[in-house]
NUMIDO-722315 format. One record per residue (C-alpha): residue in one letter; chain; x, z, y. Coordinates in nm, 2 decimals. Layout:
! NUMIDO-722315
   residu   chaine        u        w        v
        a        A        X        Z        Y
...
//
This chain:
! NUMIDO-722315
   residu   chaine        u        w        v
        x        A     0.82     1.16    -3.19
        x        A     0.89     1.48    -3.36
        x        A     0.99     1.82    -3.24
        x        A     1.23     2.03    -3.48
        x        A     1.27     2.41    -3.35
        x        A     1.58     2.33    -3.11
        x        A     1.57     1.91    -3.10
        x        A     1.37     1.65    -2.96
        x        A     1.39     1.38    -3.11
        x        A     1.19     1.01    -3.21
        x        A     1.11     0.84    -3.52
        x        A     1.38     0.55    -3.62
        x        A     1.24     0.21    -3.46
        x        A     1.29    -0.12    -3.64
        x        A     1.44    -0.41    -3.46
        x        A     1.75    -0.64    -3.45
        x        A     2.07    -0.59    -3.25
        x        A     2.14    -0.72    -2.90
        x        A     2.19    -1.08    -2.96
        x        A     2.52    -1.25    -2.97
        x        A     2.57    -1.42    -2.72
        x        A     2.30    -1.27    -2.48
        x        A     2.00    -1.52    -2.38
        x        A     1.81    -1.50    -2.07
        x        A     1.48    -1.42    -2.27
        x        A     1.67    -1.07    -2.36
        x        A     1.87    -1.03    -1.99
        x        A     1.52    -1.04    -1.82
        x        A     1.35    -0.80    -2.02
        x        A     1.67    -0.60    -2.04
        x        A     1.67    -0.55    -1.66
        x        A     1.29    -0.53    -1.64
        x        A     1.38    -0.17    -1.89
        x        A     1.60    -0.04    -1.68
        x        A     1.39    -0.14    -1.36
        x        A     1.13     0.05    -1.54
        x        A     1.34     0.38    -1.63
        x        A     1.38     0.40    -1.24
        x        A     1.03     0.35    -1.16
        x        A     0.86     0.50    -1.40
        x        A     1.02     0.72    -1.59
        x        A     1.26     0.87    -1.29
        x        A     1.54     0.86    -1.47
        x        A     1.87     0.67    -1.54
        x        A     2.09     0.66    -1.83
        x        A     2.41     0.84    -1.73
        x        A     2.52     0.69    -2.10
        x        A     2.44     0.35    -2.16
        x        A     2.55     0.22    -2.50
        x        A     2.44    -0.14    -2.56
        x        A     2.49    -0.07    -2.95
        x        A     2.13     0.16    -2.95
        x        A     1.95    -0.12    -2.82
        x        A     1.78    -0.38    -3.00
        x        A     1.48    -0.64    -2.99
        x        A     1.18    -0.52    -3.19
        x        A     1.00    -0.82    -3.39
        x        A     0.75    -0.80    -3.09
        x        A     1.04    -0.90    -2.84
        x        A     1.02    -0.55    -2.68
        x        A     1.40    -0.36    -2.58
        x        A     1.41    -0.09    -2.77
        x        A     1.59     0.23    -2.68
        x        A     1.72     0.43    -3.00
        x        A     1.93     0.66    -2.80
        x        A     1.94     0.80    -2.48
        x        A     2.24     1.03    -2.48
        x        A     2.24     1.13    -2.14
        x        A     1.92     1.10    -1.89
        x        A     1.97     1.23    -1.55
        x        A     1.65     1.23    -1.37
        x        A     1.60     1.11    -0.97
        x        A     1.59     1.43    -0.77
        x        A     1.23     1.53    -0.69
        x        A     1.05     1.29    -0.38
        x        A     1.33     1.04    -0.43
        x        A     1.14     0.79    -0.64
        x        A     0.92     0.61    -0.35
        x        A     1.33     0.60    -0.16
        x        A     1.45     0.44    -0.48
        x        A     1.18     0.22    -0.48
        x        A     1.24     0.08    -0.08
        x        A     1.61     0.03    -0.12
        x        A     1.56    -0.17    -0.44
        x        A     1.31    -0.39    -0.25
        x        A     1.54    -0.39     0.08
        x        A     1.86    -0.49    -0.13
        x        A     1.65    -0.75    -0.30
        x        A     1.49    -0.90    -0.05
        x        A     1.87    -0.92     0.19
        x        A     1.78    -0.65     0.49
        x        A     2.10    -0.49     0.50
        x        A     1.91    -0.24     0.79
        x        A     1.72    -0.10     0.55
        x        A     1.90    -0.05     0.25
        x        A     2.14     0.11     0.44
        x        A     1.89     0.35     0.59
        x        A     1.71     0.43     0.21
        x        A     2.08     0.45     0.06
        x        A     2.18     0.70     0.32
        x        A     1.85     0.91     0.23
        x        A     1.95     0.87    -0.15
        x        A     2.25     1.01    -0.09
        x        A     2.18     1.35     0.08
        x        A     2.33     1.19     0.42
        x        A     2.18     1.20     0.79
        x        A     2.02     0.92     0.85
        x        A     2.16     0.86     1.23
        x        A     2.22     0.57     1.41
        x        A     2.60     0.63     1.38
        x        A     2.57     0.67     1.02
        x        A     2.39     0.36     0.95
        x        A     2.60     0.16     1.20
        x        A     2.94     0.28     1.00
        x        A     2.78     0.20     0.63
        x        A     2.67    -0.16     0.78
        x        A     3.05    -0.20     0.85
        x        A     3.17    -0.09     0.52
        x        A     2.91    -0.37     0.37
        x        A     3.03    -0.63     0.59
        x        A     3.37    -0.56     0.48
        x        A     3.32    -0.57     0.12
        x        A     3.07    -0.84     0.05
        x        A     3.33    -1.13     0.13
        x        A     3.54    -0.96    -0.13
        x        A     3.27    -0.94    -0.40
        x        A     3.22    -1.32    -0.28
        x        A     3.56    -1.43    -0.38
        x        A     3.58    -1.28    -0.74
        x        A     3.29    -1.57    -0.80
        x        A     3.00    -1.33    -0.87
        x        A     2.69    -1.58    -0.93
        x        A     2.43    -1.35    -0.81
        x        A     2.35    -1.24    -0.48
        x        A     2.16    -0.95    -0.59
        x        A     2.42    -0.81    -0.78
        x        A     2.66    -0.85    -0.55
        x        A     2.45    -0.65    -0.31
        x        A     2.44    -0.35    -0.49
        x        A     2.78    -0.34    -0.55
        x        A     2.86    -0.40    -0.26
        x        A     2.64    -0.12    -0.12
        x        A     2.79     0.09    -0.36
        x        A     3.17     0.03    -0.27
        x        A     3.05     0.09     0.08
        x        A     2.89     0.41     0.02
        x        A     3.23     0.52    -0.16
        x        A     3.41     0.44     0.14
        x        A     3.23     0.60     0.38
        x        A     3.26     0.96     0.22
        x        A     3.36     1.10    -0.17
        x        A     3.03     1.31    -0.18
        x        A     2.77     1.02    -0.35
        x        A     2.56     1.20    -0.63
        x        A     2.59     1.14    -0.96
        x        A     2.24     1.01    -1.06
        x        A     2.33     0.76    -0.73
        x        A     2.68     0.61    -0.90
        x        A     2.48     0.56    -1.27
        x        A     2.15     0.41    -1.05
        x        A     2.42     0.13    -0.91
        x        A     2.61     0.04    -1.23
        x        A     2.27     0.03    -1.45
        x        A     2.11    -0.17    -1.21
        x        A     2.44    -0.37    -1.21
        x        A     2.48    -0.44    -1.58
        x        A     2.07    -0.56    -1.57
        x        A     2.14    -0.78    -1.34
        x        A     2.47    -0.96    -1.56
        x        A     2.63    -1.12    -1.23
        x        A     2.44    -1.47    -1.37
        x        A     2.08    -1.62    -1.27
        x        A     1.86    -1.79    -1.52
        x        A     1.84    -2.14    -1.53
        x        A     1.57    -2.26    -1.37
        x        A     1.78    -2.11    -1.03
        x        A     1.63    -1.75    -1.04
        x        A     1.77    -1.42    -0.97
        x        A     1.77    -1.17    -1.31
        x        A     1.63    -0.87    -1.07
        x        A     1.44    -1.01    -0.83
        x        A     1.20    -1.18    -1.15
        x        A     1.23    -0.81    -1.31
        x        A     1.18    -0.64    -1.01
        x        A     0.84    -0.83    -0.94
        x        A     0.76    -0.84    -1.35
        x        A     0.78    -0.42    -1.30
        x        A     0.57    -0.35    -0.98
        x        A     0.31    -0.53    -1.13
        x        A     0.30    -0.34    -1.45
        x        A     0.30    -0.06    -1.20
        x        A     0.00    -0.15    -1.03
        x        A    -0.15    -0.25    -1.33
        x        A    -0.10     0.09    -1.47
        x        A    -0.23     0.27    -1.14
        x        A    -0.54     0.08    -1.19
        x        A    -0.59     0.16    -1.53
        x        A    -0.57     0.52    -1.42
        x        A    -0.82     0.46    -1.15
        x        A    -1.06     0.32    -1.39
        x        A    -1.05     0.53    -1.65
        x        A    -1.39     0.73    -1.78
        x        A    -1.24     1.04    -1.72
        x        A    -1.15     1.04    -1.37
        x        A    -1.52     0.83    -1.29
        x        A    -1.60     1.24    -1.30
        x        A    -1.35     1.37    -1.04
        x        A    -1.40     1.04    -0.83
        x        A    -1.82     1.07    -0.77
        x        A    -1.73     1.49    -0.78
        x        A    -1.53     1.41    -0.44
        x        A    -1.69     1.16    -0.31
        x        A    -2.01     1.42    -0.31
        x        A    -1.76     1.66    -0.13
        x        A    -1.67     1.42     0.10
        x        A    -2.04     1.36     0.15
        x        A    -2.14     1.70     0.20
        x        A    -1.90     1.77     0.42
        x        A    -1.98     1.48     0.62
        x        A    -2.35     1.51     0.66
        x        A    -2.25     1.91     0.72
        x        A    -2.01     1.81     1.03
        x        A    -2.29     1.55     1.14
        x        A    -2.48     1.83     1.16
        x        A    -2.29     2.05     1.38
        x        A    -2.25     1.79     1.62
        x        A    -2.58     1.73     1.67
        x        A    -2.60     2.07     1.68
        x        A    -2.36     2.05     1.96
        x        A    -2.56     1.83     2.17
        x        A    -2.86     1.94     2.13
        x        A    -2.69     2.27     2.30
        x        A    -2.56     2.09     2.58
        x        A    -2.85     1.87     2.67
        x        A    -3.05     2.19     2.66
        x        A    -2.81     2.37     2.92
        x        A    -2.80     2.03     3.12
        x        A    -3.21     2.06     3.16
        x        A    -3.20     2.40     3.29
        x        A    -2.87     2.36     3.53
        x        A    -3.04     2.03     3.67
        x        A    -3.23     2.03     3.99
        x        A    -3.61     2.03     3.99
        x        A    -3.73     1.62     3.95
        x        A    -3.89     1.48     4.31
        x        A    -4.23     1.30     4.19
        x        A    -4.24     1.07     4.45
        x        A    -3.86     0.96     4.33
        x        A    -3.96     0.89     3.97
        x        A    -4.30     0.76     4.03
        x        A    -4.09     0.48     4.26
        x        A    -3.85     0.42     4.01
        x        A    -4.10     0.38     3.69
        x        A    -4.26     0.11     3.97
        x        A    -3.96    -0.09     4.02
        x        A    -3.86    -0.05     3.64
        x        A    -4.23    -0.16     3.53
        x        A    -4.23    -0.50     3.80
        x        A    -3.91    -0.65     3.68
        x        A    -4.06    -0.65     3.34
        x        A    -4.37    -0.76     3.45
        x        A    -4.18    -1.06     3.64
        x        A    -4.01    -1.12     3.31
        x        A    -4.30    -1.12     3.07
        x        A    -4.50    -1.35     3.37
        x        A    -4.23    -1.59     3.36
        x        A    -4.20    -1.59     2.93
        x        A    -4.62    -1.65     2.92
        x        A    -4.62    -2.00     3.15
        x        A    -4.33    -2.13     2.96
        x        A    -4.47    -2.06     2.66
        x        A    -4.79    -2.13     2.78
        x        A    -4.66    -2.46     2.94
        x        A    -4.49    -2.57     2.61
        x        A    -4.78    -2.51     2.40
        x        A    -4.93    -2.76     2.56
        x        A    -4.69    -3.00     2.52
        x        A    -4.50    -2.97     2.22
        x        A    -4.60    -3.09     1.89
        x        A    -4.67    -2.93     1.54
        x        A    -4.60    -2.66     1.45
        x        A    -4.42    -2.56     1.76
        x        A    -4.74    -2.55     1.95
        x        A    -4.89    -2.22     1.73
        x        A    -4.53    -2.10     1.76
        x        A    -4.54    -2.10     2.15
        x        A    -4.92    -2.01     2.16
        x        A    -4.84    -1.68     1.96
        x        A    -4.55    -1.60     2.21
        x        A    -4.74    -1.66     2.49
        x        A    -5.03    -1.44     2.35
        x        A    -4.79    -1.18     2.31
        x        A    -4.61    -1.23     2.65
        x        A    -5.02    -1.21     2.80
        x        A    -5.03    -0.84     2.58
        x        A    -4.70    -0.69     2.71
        x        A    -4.76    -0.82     3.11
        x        A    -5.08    -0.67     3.06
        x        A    -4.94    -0.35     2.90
        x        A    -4.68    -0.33     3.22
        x        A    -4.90    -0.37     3.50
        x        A    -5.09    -0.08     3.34
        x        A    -4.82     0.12     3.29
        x        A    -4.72     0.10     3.67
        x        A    -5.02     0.26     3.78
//
């Protein structure tokens, strides 16, 4: 890419024109650029000339001219993203919700209602000109809709819809699969690929651990003011509370210390008991617990007194 004083503008890329007639090979990686404009890039081609595309000898598209980008309004690109997904994947619903939120509309019940009609109106007409695919019959059939439900549809909207529609060619490849739905899924995982291989890169390893130890210092900080906090409180709840009765606690540490005395009893004669009966090496196992169930009876009975 070079930059003359008033033009941008990119070195001459070798590659042979779009083939005659077109194969699936090119149709799926045509529509996986254009799917890739949108989602990437934020744009679409308000010009789209066929004759500055070609194949590179690597099998890549190859755009020689963009005449005319117009770019996806600012926050619009996770929108774009939904309806593509919705349309694909046949909820009417929600394409009709993300379409009316591409378009500047309200998104109101009444609104949606009145663009589902329009869609049920249309699609039987889309399905009687023979249109192969499903897919692309759905977005131009949310596209006619749109149209009919008011004149004001942006610009970058109407170039969006017939992009997406020449991608997708009206045809399916042969083994039965839709054009879009193959570039659609071949794109979000180059997206999530590329996200990943953001993640991991060296020079963000930097800002990662940096706010992580933010995140850490902030956390042992706020761990800090609660304790803070009930330290505070159990302090104020000793000096409100009413002056202990000896005789209360002293009757209370009793029953306290004879349940466990009752329990630890009950632990030393069946071990004890089983010692004597079991076999190797269950019998040092059960000796051992019933030496230590001897030490904490013991240890009770003294701590009642």
């Amino acid at each position: 890419m070079r930059v003359a004083e008033r033009v941008l503008c990119w070195a001459w890329a070798e590659g042979d024109p779009v083939p005659e007639p077109v194969t699936e090979v090119f149709r799926q990686k045509f529509a996986e650029a254009i799917l890739e404009q949108i989602s990437f890039l934020s744009f679409v081609d308000g010009e789209l000339d066929m004759e500055a595309i070609a194949v590179s000898p690597a099998g890549r598209i190859v755009f020689r001219r963009i005449s005319r980008p117009v770019a996806l309004p600012v926050g619009r690109t996770n929108a774009v993203l939904r309806y593509i997904a919705d349309t694909l994947s046949e909820n009417s619903a929600g394409a009709a919700q993300w379409l009316l939120e591409l378009a500047g509309r309200p998104c109101s019940r009444k609104s949606a209602k009145e663009l589902l009609a329009a869609m049920a109106v249309v699609q039987p007409q889309l399905i009687r000109r023979e249109n192969r695919s499903t897919a692309v019959r759905a977005f131009e059939g949310n596209w006619r809709a749109l149209h009919s439900t008011g004149p004001d549809v942006p610009l970058y909207l109407n170039f969006l819809h017939r992009n997406i529609i020449a991608a997708g060619g009206g045809y399916e490849l042969a083994d039965g699969a839709e054009v879009l739905h193959e570039a659609q899924a071949a794109v979000l995982g180059g997206m999530m690929r590329y996200s990943a291989g953001e993640i991991l890169k060296p020079e963000l390893a930097k800002e990662w651990t940096a706010g992580l130890g933010l995140v850490a210092m902030e956390g042992i900080r706020l761990l800090g003011r609660i304790a803070g906090e009930l330290r505070d409180g159990t302090i104020s709840s000793r000096e409100n509370a009413p002056a202990r009765d000896p005789a209360a606690a002293f009757r209370a540490r009793v029953v306290a210390q004879s349940v466990l005395a009752a329990l630890l009893l009950t632990s030393f004669l069946i071990c004890l008991r089983g010692a004597a009966m079991a076999t190797q090496p269950w019998t040092g196992v059960l000796s051992l617990l019933s030496l230590a169930s001897a030490v904490g009876l013991f240890w009770s009975v003294w701590r009642i007194g």
